[in-house]
Structures are given as C-alpha cells and as structure tokens.
C-alpha positions in Angstrom: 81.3 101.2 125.4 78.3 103.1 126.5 76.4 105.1 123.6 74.0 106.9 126.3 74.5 110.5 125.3 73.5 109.9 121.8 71.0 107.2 122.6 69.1 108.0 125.3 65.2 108.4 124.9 62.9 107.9 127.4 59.5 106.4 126.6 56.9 109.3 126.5 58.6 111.6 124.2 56.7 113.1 122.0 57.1 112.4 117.9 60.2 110.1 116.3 62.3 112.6 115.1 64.9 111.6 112.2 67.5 111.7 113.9 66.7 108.9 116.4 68.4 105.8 115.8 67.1 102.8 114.8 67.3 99.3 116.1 69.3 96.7 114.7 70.2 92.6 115.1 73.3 92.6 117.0 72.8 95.4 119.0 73.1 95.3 122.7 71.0 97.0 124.8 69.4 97.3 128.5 65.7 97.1 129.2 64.3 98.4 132.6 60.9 99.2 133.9 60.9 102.2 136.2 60.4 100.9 139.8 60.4 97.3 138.5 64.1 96.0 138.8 63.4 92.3 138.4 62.4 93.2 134.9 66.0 94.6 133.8 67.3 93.1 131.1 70.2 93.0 129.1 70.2 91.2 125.6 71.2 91.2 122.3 68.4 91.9 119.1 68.7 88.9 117.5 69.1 88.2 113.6 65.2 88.5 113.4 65.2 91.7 115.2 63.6 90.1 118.5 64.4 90.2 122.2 63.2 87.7 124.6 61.6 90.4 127.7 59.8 88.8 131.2 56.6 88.4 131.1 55.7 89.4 128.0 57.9 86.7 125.4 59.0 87.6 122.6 59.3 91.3 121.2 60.3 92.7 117.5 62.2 95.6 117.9 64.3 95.7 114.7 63.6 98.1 112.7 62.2 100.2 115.3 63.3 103.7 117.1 64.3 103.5 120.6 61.1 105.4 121.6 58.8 102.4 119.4 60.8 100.0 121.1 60.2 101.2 124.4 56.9 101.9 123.5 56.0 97.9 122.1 57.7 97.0 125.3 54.9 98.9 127.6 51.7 98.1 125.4 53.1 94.2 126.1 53.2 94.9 129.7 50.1 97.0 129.4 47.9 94.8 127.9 49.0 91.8 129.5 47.8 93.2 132.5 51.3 93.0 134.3 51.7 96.6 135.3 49.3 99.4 135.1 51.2 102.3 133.8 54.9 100.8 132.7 57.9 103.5 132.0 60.5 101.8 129.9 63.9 102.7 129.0 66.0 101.3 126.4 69.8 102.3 126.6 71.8 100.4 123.6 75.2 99.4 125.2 77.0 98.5 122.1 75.8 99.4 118.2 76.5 96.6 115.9 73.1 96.7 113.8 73.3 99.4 111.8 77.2 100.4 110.0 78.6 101.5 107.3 81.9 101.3 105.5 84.2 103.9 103.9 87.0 103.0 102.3 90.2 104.4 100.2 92.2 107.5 100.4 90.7 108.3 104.0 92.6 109.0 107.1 90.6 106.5 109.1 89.1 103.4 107.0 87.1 101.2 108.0 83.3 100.5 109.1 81.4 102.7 111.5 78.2 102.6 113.8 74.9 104.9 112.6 74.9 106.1 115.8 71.7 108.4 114.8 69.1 107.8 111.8 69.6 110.8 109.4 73.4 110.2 109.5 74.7 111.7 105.9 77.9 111.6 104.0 80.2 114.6 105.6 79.1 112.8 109.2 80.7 109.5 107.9 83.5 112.0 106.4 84.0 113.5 109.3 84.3 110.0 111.9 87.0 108.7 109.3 89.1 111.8 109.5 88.2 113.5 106.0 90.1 112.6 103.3 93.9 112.3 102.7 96.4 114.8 101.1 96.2 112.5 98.1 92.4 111.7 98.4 89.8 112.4 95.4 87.3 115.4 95.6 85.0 113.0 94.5 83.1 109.8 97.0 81.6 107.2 95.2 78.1 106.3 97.7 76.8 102.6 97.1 74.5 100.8 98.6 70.4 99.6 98.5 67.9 101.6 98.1 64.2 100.1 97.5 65.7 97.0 96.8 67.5 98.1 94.4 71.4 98.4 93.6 72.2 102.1 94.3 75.2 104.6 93.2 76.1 108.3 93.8 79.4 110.3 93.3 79.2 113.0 95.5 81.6 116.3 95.1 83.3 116.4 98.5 84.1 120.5 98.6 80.6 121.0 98.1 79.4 119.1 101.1 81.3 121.7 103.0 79.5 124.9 101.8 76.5 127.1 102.5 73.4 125.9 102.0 73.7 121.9 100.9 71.0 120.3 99.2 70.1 117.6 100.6 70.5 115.5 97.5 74.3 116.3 97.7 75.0 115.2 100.8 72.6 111.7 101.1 71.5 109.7 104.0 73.8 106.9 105.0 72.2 103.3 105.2 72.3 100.6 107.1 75.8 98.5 104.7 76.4 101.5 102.6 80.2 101.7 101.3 81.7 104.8 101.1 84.4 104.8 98.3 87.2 107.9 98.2 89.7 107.1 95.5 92.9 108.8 94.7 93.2 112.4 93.1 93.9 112.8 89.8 97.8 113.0 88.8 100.0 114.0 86.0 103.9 113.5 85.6 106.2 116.1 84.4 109.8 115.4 83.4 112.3 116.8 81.5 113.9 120.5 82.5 111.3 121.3 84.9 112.6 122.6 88.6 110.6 120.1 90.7 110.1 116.6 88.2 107.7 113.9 89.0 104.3 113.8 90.1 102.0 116.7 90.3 97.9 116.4 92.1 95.7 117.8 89.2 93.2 119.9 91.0 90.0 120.4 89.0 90.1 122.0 85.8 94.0 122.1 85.7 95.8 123.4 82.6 99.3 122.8 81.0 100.3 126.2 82.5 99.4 125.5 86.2 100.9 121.8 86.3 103.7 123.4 84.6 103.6 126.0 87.7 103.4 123.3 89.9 106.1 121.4 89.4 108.0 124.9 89.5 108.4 125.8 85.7 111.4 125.0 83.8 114.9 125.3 84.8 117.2 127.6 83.5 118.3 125.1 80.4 114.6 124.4 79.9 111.7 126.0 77.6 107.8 126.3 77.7 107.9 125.7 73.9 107.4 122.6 72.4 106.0 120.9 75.3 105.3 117.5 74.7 101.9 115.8 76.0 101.9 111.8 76.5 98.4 110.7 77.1 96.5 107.7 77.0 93.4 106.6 74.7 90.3 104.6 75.5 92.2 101.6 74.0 95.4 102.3 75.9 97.1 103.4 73.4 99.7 106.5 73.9 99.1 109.5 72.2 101.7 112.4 71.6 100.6 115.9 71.8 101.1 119.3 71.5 99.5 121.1 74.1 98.7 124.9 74.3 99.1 126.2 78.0 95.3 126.2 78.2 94.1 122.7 77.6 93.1 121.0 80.3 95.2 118.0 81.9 94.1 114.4 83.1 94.6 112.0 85.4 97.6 110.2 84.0 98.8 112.9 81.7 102.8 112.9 81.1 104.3 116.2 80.2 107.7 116.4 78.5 109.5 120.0 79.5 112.2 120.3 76.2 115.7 121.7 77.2 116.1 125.0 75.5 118.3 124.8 71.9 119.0 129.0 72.8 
C-alpha cells in the first residue's frame, strides 16, 4: 500500500508545516537521489529510528518530517562531498511507526496509521466509522504526554460544531487509545407500550424515558411510578420520582397498572 498522496514532500519545500508526518521505526519507505538511481533505496527505520543509506552510513530519521529527513539525507551527501547539489525524495511505502488505537462501541475498532502530524480526535472518529447506535457521547483520550500518564473525556457532539476549540478536539499521538464506551441506559417495565431498554440521551427525565418506551398502556398509570436505582455501595434504592428528575445509566422504572 502506497501512502504517496498524503506523503509526498519533496526536499526544498519551504517550512514543516503541522500537518506533515513524522517518521517512525517500522516504517517503510524509498529513498532516491534525483538523477542518481544507484542510490535508491528501500528500507525499513529501524527501532532506533535509523536507516542504513550508500555512501553516507548510517542516518537518524525517527522523529523527523519527511522534508528533515530528506533534508539530513542531502547535507550527508553534501558534505561528504559525494554529490554537489543532491535532490532527495522520501516516499513511505507502508506506515507502521506512528498509530493509534480506538476501541469500544465504534463501527470500526482497531489501530490506525497517523498518516499526517496534527491528526486529532474526530479524524480518528472519522477512519473508525463514528460511533455505534449504542455508542457513548463521551471518548475517553489516553495516552503520554511529557512523560507523563495522560487522560481526556472529550464530548463527541461537540467535536462536530462550529468553531471547535482546539482543546476539545486534541492531537492524536504516537500509542494513544481512544476509548468510546456504551451510552447510558435505563429499563422500564411494567404497563408501559414498548418495555425494556431505553438509551438515556443527556439530561433525560422520567417523562421522556417514559415517552420513549411509548407511555403506558391502556391498563397502566403515570402515578406512582416506581424508581429502582443503585447507590455507590451497590445497594438498591426505591424511589419515587417526579416526571422531572433526571435519570441514570442503570435506572429501572416500574410503570404501575392502573387500580381505575
């Protein structure tokens, strides 16, 4: 698989932009000087981010943008007085270096290439097909970041709007994991229309689950609804909820079958 649309940068261009991807051990690439063919090459970066090139030994690309690369490459030649004025180009042929996972309620888990530096969240959204039906609104982002161990939740809708900050919608990194769990869901039973389990969008109340699972059935009543929910210790709780309250993720409402 050949990444040469997004990877392509001849030596010369100007600044690194940040969206030029970086170098990393296990990627494949090809090395040629521009009317020098006995100086192709086509290697793998090794775990210590080095090539072996003609000429010239070895040569650290890791951690380096395609244009650096290329650039190290030709101040070798350069200064080793092999070739005057040497044009380099570095295509990378297959992208193992740099990846990330995302994992959970996705349509496409797994672990994908940083094809680009700069990639962020909704790109690494968007190559594992978004989330599923079922998926949270909220991705939990781990990972490094200045050697230290790093965490994020991120509020998916949002990455989606006008105007992003930047802070919402981070930078992926080089074995970040991407974590999309399952949306929140309450049960309701009893003489409702449509019984069992009902997503709980954010902010739901009794009213709209209720709603949801298509109100009660002819035998059935609003009043006296009965609310089984969890504590912190686990213990079940019974309530009596007012149409307004808000419901959680695990909430069991009991519809009552009318006594009128």
């Amino acid at each position: 698989m050949v990444w040469a649309t997004c990877l392509f940068v001849s030596f010369g261009a100007s600044a690194q932009t940040s969206k030029e991807y970086v170098l990393g051990s296990g990627d494949v690439i090809r090395v040629s000087v521009f009317q020098n063919p006995d100086l192709l090459v086509e290697t793998r970066v090794s775990e210590a981010g080095t090539i072996s090139f003609p000429l010239i030994g070895q040569v650290t690309v890791g951690g380096k943008s395609i244009s650096d690369a290329e650039k190290t490459i030709a101040d070798g030649l350069k200064n080793g007085r092999f070739i005057n004025d040497p044009q380099v180009t570095i295509l990378v042929l297959q992208i193992k270096g740099n990846q990330a996972s995302i994992l959970g309620y996705v349509n496409r888990p797994g672990r994908y290439p940083l094809e680009v530096a700069g990639m962020r969240l909704a790109d690494l959204l968007a190559l594992a097909g978004g989330a599923m039906p079922d998926g949270s609104d909220t991705a939990v982002l781990t990972g490094v970041r200045d050697g230290k161990p790093f965490r994020q939740e991120i509020d998916v809708p949002s990455l989606f709007g006008a105007n992003v900050p930047d802070a919402s919608n981070p930078v992926i990194q080089n074995n970040d994991i991407v974590y999309v769990g399952r949306a929140p869901i309450a049960y309701v039973y009893g003489e409702a229309q449509r019984p069992g389990p009902v997503r709980v969008e954010r902010n739901m109340n009794v009213r709209q689950v209720l709603a949801a699972a298509g109100g009660p059935t002819l035998r059935g009543t609003e009043r006296g609804l009965k609310l089984h929910r969890k504590d912190a210790s686990g213990k079940v709780e019974v309530l009596s909820p007012r149409m307004e309250d808000r419901v959680l993720d695990g909430d069991v409402i009991y519809v009552r079958e009318s006594l009128f």
